[in-house]
C-alpha distance (Angstrom), angle and dihedral (degrees) to the residues before:
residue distance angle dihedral
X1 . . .
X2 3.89 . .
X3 3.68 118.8 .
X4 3.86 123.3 -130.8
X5 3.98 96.6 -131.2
X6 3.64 92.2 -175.4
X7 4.17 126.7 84.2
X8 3.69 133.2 42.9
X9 4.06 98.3 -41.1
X10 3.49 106.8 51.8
X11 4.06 121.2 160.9
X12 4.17 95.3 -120.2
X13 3.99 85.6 48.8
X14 4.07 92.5 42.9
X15 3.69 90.3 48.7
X16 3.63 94.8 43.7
X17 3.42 92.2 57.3
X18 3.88 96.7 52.9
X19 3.98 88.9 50.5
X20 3.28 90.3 49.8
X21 4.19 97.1 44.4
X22 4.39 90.8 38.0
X23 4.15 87.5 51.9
X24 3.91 90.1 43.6
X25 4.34 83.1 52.3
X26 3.78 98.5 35.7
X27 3.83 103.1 40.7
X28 3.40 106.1 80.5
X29 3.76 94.7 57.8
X30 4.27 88.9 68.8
X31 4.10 94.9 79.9
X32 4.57 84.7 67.4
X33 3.71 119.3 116.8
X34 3.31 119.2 -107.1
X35 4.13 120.9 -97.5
X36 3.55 151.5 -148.2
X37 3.64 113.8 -38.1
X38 4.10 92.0 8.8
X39 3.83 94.5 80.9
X40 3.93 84.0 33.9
X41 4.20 96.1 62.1
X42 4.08 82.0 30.9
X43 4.37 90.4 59.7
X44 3.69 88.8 42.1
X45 3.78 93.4 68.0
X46 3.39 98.9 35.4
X47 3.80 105.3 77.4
X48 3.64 88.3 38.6
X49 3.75 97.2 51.8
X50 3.84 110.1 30.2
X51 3.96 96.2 34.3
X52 3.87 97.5 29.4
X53 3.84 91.9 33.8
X54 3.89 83.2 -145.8
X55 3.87 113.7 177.1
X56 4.27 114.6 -128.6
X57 3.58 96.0 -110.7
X58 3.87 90.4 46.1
X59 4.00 85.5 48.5
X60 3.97 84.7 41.9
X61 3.71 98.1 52.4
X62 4.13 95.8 45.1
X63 4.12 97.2 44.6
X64 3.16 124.1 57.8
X65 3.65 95.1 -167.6
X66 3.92 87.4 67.3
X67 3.62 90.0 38.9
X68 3.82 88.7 67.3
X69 3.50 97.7 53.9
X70 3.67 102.0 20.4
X71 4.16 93.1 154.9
X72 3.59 98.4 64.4
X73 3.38 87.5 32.5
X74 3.46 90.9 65.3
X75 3.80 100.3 43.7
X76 4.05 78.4 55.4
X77 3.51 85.7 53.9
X78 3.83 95.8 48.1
X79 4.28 94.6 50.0
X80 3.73 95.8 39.9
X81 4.20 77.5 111.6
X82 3.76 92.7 60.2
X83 4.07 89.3 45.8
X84 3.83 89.4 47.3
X85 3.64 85.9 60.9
X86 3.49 106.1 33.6
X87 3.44 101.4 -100.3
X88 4.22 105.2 146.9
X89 3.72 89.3 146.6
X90 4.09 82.4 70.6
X91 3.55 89.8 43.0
X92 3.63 95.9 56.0
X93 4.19 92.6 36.4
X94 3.60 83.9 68.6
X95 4.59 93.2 54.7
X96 3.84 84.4 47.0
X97 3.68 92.3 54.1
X98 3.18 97.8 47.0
X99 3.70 90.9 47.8
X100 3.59 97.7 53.7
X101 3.97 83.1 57.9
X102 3.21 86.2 59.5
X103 3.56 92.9 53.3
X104 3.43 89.3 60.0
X105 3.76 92.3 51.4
X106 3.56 89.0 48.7
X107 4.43 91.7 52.3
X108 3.81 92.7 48.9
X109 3.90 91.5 45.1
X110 3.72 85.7 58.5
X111 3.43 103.3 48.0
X112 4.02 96.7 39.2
X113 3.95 81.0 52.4
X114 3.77 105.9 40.2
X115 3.58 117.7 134.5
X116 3.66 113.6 -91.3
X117 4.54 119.9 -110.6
X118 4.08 82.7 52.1
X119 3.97 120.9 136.7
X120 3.68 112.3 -120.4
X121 4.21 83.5 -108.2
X122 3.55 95.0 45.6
X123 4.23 89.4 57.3
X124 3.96 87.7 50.1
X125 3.86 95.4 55.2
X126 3.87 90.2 39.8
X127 3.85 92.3 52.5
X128 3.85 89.5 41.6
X129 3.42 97.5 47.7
X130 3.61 84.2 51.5
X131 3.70 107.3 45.9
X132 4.43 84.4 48.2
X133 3.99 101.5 53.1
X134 3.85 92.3 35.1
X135 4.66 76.7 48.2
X136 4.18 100.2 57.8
X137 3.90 94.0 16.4
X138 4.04 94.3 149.3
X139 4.27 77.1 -132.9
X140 3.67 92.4 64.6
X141 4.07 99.1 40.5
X142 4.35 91.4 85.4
X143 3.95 85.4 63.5
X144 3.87 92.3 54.5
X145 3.86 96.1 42.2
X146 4.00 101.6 30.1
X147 3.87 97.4 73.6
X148 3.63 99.2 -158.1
X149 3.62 88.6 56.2
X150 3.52 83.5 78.6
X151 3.48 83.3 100.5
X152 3.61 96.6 77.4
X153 3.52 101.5 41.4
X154 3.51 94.8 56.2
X155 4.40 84.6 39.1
X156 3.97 81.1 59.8
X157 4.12 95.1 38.8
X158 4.21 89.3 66.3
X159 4.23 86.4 33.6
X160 3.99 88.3 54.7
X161 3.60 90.3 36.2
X162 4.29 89.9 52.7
X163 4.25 91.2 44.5
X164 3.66 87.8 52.0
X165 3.39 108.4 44.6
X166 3.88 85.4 48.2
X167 3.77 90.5 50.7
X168 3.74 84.1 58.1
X169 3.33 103.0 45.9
X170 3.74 100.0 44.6
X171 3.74 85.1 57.3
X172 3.40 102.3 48.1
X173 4.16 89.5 41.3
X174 3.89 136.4 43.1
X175 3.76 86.7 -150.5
X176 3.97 83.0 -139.2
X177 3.47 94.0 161.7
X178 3.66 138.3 54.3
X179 3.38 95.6 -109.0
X180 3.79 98.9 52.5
X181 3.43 78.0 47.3
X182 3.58 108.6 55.5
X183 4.34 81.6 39.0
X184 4.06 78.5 61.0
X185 4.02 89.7 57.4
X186 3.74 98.7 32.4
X187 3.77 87.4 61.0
X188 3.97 86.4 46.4
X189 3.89 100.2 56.0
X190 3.99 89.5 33.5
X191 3.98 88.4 68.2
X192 3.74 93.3 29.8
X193 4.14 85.0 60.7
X194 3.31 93.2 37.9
X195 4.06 91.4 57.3
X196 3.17 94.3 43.2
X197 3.56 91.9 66.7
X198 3.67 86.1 72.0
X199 3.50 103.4 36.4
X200 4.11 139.0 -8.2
X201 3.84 90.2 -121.0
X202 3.65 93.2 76.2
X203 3.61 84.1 78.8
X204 4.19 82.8 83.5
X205 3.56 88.3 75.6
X206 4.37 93.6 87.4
X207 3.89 80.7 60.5
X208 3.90 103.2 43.4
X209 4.16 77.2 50.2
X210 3.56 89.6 59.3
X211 3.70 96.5 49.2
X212 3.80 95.4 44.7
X213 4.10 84.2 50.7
X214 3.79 85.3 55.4
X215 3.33 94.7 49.9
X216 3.43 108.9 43.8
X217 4.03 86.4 44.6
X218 4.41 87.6 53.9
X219 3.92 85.5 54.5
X220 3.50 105.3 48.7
X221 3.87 91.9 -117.9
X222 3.72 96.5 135.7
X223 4.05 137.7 6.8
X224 4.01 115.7 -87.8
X225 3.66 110.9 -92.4
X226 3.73 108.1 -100.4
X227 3.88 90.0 -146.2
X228 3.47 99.4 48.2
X229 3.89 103.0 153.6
X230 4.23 97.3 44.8
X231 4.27 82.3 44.6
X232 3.90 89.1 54.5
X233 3.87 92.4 32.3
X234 3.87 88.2 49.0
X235 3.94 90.6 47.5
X236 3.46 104.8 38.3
X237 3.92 110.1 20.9
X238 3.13 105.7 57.1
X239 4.05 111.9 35.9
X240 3.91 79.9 48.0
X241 3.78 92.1 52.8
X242 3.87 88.5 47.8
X243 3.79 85.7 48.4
X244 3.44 97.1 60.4
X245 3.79 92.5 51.7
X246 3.43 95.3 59.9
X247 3.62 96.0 45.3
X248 3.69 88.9 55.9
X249 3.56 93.5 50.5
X250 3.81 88.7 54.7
X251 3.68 99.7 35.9
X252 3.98 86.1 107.4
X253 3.51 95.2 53.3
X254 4.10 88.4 46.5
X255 3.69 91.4 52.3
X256 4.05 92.8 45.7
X257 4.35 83.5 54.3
X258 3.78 89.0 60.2
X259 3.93 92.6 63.2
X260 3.90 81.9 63.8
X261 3.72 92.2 55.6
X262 3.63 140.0 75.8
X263 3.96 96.7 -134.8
X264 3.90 141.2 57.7
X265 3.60 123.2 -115.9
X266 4.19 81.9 -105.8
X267 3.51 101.4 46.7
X268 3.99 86.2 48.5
X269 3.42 93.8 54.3
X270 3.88 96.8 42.9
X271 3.92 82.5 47.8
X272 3.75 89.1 54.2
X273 4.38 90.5 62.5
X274 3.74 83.5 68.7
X275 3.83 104.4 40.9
X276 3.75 94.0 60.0
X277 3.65 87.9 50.7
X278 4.07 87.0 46.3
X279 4.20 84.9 44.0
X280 4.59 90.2 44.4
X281 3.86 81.6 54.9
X282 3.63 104.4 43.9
X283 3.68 87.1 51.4
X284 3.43 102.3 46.7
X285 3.42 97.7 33.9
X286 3.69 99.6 29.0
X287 3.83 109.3 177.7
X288 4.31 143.5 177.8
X289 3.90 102.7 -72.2
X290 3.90 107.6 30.1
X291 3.09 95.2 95.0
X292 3.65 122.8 104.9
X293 3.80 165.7 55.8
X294 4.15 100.4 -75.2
X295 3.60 122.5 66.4
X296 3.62 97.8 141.5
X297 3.81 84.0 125.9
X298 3.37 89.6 82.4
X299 3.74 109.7 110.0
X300 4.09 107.2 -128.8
X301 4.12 105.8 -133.6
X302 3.78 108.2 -115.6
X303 3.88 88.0 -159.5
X304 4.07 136.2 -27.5
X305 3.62 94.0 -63.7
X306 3.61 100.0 32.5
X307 3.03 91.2 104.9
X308 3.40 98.3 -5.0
X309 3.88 103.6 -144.3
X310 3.82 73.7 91.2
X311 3.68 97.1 76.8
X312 3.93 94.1 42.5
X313 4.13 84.4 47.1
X314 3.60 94.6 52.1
X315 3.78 94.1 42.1
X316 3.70 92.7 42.4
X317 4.30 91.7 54.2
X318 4.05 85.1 41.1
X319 3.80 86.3 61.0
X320 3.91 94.1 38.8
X321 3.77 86.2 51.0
X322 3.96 91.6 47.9
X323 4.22 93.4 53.8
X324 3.48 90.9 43.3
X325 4.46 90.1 59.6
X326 4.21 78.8 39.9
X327 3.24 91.6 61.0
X328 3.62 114.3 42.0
X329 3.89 94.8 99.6
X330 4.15 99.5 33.0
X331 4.08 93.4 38.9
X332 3.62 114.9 9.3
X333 3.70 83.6 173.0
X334 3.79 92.3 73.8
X335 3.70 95.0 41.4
X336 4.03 93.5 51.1
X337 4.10 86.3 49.1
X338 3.45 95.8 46.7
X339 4.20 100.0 40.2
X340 3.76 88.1 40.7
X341 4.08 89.1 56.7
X342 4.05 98.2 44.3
X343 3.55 96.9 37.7
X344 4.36 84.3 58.3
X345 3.66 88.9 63.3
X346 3.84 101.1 39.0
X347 3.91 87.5 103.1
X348 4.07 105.7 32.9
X349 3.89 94.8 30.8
X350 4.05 90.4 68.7
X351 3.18 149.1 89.5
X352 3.62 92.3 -76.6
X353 3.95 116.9 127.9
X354 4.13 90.5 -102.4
X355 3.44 124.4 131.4
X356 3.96 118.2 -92.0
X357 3.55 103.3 -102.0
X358 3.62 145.1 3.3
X359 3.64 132.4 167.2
X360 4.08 107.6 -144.0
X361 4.43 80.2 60.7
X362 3.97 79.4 78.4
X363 4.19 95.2 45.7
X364 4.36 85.0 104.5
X365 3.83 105.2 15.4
X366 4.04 82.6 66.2
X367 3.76 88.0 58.8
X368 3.49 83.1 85.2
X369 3.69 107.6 48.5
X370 3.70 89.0 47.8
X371 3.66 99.8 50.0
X372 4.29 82.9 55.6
X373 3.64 89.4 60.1
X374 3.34 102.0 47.3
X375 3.65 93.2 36.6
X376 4.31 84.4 59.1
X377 3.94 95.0 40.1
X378 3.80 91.1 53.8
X379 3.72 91.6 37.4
X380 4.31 86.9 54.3
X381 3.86 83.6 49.1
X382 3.58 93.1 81.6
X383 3.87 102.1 53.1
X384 4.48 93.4 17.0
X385 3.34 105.4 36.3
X386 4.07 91.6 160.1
X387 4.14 91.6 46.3
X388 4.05 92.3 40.1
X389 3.92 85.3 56.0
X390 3.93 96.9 37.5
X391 3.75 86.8 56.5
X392 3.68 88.6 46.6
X393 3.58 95.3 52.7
X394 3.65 96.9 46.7
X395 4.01 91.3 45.5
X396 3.57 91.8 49.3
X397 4.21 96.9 47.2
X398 3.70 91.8 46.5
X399 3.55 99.8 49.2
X400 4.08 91.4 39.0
X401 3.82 85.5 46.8
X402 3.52 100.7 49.2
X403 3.59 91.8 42.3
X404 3.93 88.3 55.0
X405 3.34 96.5 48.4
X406 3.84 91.5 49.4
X407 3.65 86.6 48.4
X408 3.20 90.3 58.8
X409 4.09 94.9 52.5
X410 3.75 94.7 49.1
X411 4.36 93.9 52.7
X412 3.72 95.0 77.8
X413 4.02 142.2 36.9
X414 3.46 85.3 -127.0
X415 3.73 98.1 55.8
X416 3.88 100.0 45.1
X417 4.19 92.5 51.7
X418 3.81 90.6 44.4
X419 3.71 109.7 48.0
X420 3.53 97.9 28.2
X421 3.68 95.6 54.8
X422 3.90 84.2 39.7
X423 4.25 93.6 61.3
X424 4.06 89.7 26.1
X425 3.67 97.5 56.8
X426 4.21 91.5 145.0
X427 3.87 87.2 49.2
X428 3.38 111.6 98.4
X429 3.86 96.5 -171.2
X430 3.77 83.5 59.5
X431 3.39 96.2 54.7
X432 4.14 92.9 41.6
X433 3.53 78.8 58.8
X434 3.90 96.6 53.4
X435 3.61 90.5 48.0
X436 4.02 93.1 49.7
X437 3.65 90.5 55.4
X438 3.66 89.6 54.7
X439 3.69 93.7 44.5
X440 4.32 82.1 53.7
X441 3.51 93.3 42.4
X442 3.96 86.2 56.5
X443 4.18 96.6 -114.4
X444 4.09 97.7 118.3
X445 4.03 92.3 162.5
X446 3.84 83.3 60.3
X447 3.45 91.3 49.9
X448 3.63 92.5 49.1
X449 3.96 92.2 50.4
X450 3.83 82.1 60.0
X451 3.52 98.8 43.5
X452 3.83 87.3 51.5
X453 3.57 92.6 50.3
X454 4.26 88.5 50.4
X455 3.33 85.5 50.4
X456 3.31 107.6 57.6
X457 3.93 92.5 41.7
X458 3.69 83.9 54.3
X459 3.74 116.0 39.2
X460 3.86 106.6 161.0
X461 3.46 93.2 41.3
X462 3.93 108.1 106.9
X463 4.26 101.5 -171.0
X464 3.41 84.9 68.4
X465 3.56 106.4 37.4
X466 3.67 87.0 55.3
X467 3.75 93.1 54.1
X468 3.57 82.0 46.9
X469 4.04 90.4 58.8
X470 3.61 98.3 37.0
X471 3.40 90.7 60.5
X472 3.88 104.3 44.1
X473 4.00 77.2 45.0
X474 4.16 90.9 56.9
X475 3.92 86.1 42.4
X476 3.77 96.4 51.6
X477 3.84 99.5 -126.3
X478 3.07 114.9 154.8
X479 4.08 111.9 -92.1
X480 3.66 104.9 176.3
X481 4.23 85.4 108.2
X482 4.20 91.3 41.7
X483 3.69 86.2 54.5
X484 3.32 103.7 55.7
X485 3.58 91.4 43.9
X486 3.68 101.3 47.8
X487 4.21 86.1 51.7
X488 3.61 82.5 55.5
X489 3.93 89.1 57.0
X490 3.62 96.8 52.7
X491 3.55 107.4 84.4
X492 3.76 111.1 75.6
X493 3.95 91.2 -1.5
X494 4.17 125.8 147.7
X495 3.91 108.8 -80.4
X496 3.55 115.6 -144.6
X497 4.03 120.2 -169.4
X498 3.95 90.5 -130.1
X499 3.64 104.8 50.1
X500 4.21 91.4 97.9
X501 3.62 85.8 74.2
X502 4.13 90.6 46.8
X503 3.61 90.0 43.1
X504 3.60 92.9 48.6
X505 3.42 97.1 58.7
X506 4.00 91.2 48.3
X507 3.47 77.0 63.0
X508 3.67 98.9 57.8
X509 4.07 85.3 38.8
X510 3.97 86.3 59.6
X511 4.21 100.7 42.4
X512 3.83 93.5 42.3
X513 4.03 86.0 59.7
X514 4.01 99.3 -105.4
X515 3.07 105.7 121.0
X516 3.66 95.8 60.1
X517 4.16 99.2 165.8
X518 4.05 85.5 58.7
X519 4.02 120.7 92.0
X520 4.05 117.1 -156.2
X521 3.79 76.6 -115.2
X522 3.64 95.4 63.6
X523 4.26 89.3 43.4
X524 3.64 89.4 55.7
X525 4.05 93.1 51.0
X526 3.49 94.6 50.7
X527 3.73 98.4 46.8
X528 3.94 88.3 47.7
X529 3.70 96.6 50.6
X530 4.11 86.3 50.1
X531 4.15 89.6 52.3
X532 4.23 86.4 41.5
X533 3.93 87.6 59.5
X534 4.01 130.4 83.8
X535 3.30 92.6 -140.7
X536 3.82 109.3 75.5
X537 3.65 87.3 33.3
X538 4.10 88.4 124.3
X539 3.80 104.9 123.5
X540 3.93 103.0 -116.8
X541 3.66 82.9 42.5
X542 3.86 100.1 54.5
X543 3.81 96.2 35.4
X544 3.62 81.3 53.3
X545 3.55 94.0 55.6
X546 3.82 88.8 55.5
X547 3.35 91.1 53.2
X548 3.60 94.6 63.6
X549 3.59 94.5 43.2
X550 3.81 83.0 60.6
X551 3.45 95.2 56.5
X552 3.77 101.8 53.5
X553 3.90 88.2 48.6
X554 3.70 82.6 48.9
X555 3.77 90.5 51.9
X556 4.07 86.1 44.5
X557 3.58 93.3 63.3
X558 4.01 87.7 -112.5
X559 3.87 105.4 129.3
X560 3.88 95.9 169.3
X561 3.77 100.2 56.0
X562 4.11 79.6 37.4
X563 3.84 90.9 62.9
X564 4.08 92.6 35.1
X565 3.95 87.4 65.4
X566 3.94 92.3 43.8
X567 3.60 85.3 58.1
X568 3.66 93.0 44.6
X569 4.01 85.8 51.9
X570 3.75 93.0 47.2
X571 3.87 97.8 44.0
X572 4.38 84.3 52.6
X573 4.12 91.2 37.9
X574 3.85 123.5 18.9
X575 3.48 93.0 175.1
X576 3.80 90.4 74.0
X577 3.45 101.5 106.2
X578 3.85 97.4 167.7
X579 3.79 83.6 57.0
X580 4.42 82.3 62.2
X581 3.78 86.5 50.2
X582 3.79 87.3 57.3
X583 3.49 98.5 50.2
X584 3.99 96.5 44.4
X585 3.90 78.6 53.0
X586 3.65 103.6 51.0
X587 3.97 88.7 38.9
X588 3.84 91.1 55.3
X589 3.72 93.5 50.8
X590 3.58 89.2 51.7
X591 3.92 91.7 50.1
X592 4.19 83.1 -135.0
X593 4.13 86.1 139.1
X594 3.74 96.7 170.6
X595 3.62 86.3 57.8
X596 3.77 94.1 52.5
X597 3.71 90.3 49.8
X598 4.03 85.0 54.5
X599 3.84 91.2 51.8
X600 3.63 86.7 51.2
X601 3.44 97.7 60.6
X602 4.24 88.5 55.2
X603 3.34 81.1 55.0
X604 3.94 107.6 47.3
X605 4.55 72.4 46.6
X606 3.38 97.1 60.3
X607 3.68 99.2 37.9
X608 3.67 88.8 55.4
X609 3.98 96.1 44.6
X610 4.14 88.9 57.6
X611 3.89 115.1 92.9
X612 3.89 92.7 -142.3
X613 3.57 125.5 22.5
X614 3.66 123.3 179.0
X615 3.62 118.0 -123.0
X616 3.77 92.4 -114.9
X617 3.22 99.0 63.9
X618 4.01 91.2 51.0
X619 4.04 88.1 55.7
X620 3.79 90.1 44.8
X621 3.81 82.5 55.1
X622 3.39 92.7 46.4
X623 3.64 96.7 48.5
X624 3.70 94.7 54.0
X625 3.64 100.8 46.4
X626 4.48 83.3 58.1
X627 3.35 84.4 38.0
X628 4.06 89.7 59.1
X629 3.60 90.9 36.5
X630 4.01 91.8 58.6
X631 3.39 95.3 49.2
X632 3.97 99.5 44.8
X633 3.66 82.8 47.4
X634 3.84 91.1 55.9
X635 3.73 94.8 39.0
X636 3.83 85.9 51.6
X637 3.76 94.3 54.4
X638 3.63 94.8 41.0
X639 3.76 94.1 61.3
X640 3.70 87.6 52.9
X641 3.13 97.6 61.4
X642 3.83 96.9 41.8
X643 4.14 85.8 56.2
């Protein structure tokens, strides 16, 4: 269908105005703090950049975590100025721009897809309304303000880029022949590479292809392919087969990532049946309070009747599933919405080691579900032009006021740690995060009344209960009662894959004379009841645990069951090389040289096993090993002269 460009409703005009409207919504949100993993990815390039002064592609070619997702990497690499000086607003500038492209993805998707019979007009507001609810969708707002989440917006910039420039070309070309054909695929795995530079989930692009083919085929916008099964084959076949290789290759790795998690891979999956429900809901019924990073509250399903909204989820997506093949030929509408939204999650909705739940996983499955809407109010236009635009009012001032309001919560420190603990009162991230704002804000007897509260809502779980103790340590409240109880809640407690760094600072709390109820007797118990159970078996975890033991014997005055749980740490970890800089020490003070020169070697090992190693730590190595040298040399010449 060709559209009249000229008049009042134009596309540039249309689109302008939902740029304009989505950057008026979404701005405020930009002056937030950064979270969680954002100053995490942000700290890893640091030391590596500003002290190393590392190029990218030399920090590219050395880590393979970079390697991954070397595109966002590299816009990391590119603002690491703005973060040195505190600018997040920059930071966060950049995930609204690339948003907004999006946006315009999103508009030209719609109209190069709009069902066929509609006037010129009626294809503008549909795409419009489109490209603005998919814009301020409270769903999508965590990819704007959650900078690393760059990564998927820029994923879903080459994924839009791939469904549109197929859309085009499959109109403009019958793809006939083979090589229109194989132009059709090349275009395909071009965008599917190209997204995958920025995150594995770009990889969904083979299936959105499939559902736009469907699509476009059920509304007579293009000619049926007359090689169907090769196209299909071509599409599906073979990037799946390839798929499967490399998840076999890294099914060891996936396996070890479950140790760090508080699931299986089955009770993740059965947990899964009731967060696309939860995600169905949120988006068509999106509401004050959804919005967010923490939804550990959500209770993971053990099996189908445990709880048993699990049955009733799985049954209710198994019937979902079931009218969307029912109606492919009577309302392809309903089909697209519905394929488009399941075959988003088939990667992040299974029984990989992910967390739970996230909202930007729904920032292109809810293409989908929004096209349907719009696709029905425009439809309703024709015969109900008042109800058509009631329901487009009210759609459009509860999404833009939700996604104001949420705005709103994620500008300031303040905000975040207040509202979402607030609506996420069984989350005890959310409330870790209330009591760390107080904690920055200088109030630590608030933050203890939370961490009391967490604590007694979650008794076996030890990250918190050692947050709990390091606290009441720093305060100097008397712990002699929390101590006992919290070695009570060791054995067959919740792990948690960053509780070395919380133990380690109980540590510090303990040898800097803080925690003045606790004996080194009671230190050592706890840390061997943590290395006695399964559950914090994880390597960096358990050598970690060693480590600490080594420390309090250390701080004992014993040196030899100091250097047997370096070993142990070691023999679980080799890449601990401030575990080698404890065993040079110990070594020296005991004037046992040859043994020093043996803990070198580890050392020199390890060092040379690591893919990147700052310089720092090869002139700390350095300095110790002349350091040794000296002092073997002095020893040596002193016990000359004393025969």
């Amino acid at each position: 269908m060709r559209l009249n460009l000229t008049g009042d409703y134009t596309p540039i005009s249309l689109l302008g105005i939902v740029l304009l409207v989505a950057t008026a919504i979404l701005y405020p949100g930009l002056s937030g703090p950064l979270l969680l993993d954002d100053t995490l990815n942000l700290n890893f390039l640091l030391p590596l950049v500003v002290e190393e002064n590392l190029s990218f592609w030399e920090l590219a070619a050395s880590d393979p975590k970079v390697r991954d997702r070397v595109l966002p990497f590299a816009s990391f690499y590119l603002q690491l100025d703005h973060y040195l000086v505190g600018n997040t607003e920059a930071l966060k500038r950049f995930n609204l721009i690339v948003h907004l492209l999006n946006v315009v993805l999103v508009y030209v998707l719609s109209l190069l897809i709009s069902p066929a019979g509609l006037r010129s007009r009626e294809t503008l507001m549909l795409a419009a309304m489109v490209a603005l609810i998919w814009a301020v969708h409270p769903q999508q707002q965590s990819t704007v303000f959650y900078v690393v989440q760059r990564m998927t917006s820029m994923s879903t910039f080459f994924v839009l880029l791939g469904c549109c420039s197929y859309c085009y070309l499959r109109r403009h070309y019958n793809a006939s022949s083979w090589y229109q054909l194989g132009c059709l695929i090349g275009v395909v795995y071009s965008f599917v590479v190209l997204g995958g530079l920025c995150k594995q989930s770009a990889f969904l692009l083979i299936f959105y292809i499939a559902m736009l083919e469907y699509w476009l085929g059920a509304n007579r916008l293009v000619k049926p392919l007359e090689h169907r099964t090769s196209f299909y084959l071509l599409l599906l076949a073979v990037p799946l087969s390839a798929l499967a290789v490399v998840l076999a290759l890294r099914f060891p790795q996936l396996d070890q990532v479950f140790i760090t998690r508080d699931f299986t891979p089955i009770e993740r999956l059965l947990t899964q049946t009731r967060v696309l429900c939860l995600y169905l809901y949120q988006i068509w019924i999106p509401s004050l309070g959804n919005s967010g990073l923490f939804h550990d509250d959500i209770i993971k399903s053990v099996d189908l009747l445990t709880p048993v909204t699990t049955l009733y989820s799985l049954l209710f997506l198994a019937a979902l599933i079931t009218l969307g093949f029912a109606s492919r030929k009577r309302a392809p509408i309903l089909c697209f919405a519905i394929g488009w939204y399941f075959l988003g999650h088939v990667m992040e909705s299974t029984a990989l080691p992910l967390e739970i739940a996230f909202e930007h996983r729904n920032y292109l499955p809810i293409f989908g579900c929004i096209f349907l809407f719009a696709s029905v109010v425009v439809g309703l236009a024709r015969q109900h032009r008042i109800l058509s635009g009631m329901l487009c009012v009210v759609a459009m001032t509860v999404t833009g006021g939700i996604a104001l309001w949420n705005s709103d919560v994620w500008s300031s420190s303040r905000n975040i740690a207040v509202n979402w603990a607030l609506t996420k009162p069984a989350s005890m991230r959310a409330q870790h995060n209330l009591a760390e704002y107080w904690l920055s804000e200088d109030y630590p007897y608030e933050a203890d009344k939370v961490y009391s509260k967490i604590s007694g809502q979650y008794p076996r779980h030890a990250m918190m209960q050692t947050v709990r103790l390091n606290l009441r340590c720093r305060l100097s409240i008397d712990t002699s009662e929390d101590i006992a109880n919290y070695q009570r809640m060791i054995p067959g407690s919740v792990g948690h894959v960053g509780i070395a760094a919380t133990l380690d600072k109980l540590v510090n709390e303990f040898l800097e004379g803080r925690c003045q109820s606790a004996t080194t007797m009671d230190m050592v118990k706890i840390f061997k009841l943590y290395v006695a159970d399964p559950a914090y078996a994880e390597p960096y975890t358990l050598s970690s645990l060693f480590f600490f033991l080594a420390k309090i014997h250390v701080f004992r005055g014993e040196a030899d069951l100091a250097l047997q749980n370096l070993e142990a740490s070691v023999g679980v970890y080799p890449a601990r090389l401030d575990v080698y800089q404890w065993q040079l020490s110990i070594a020296m003070s005991l004037k046992n040289y040859s043994l020093a020169d043996s803990y070198l070697e580890g050392y020199e090992r390890a060092l040379d096993a690591l893919p990147l190693v700052p310089s720092m730590h090869r002139e700390r190595y350095s300095q110790l090993r002349e350091l040794v040298k000296k002092r073997a040399s002095v020893e040596l010449k002193m016990g000359v002269q004393r025969g």
